[in-house]
Structures are given as C-alpha cells and as structure tokens.
C-alpha positions, 0 to 999 in steps of 0.5 A: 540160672542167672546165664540163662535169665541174661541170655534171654534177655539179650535175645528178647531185646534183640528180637524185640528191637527188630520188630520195632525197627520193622514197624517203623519202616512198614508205616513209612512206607505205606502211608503214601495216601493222607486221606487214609489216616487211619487204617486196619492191620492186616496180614504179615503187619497185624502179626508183627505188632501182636508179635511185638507186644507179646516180646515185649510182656515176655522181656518185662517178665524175665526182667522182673524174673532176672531181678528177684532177690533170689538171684541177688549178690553171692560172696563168691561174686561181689556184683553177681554179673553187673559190670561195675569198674 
C-alpha cells in the first residue's frame, strides 16, 4: 500500500508540474496584445487549467493519505520508506 501511495504521488507530481510548465508558456505566448489584460479561457487552455486544479486536490489528497499514522513506522522498517542517512 505505502508503494502504491508513493507512486502516485511521484506520478501525480510529474503530471501536476507539466500542466503548470504548459501553463506558463501558453500565457507567454499569448499575451502579445496589452489591451487585453484580461481574458477568457477557452478550448485546450480552460482544460489544462481545470485539469491542473483537479491534479492538484487529487496530490493533496493522497498526501494526506500517505501521511495518515496508519502507515506510520514497522519495527522491520526503522524510517518506513523516508531516506534518512
């Protein structure tokens, strides 16, 4: 369970930090024109942003999750995952 829990984090995280790197870069490029400082999402941008804000409560989630005493520290396994040298 705690291999699943850290994969999907790692895979959540990934996914998560794409969207925001493809954020980015769609309002650079778009932004050519000052007088439009506002303006509407739409198509493919609207669903990269509701994409990432879903990503982003779905990470919070299994973070919370991984973190849960439940999965705490086994006497087999002194720091139950954490790379601690």
């Amino acid at each position: 369970m705690e291999l699943a829990l850290s994969i999907a984090l790692i895979s959540l995280g990934t996914a998560l930090t794409l969207l925001v790197v493809l954020q980015g870069r769609n309002a650079g490029l778009q932004s050519n024109d000052a007088s439009s400082i506002y303006k509407t999402k739409r198509g493919l941008e609207k669903t990269i942003f509701q994409l990432t804000i879903v990503l982003g409560v779905l990470f919070l989630i299994v973070a919370l999750v991984a973190s849960l005493p439940i999965f705490g520290t086994s006497p087999a396994t002194p720091a139950a995952g954490l790379w601690l040298w």
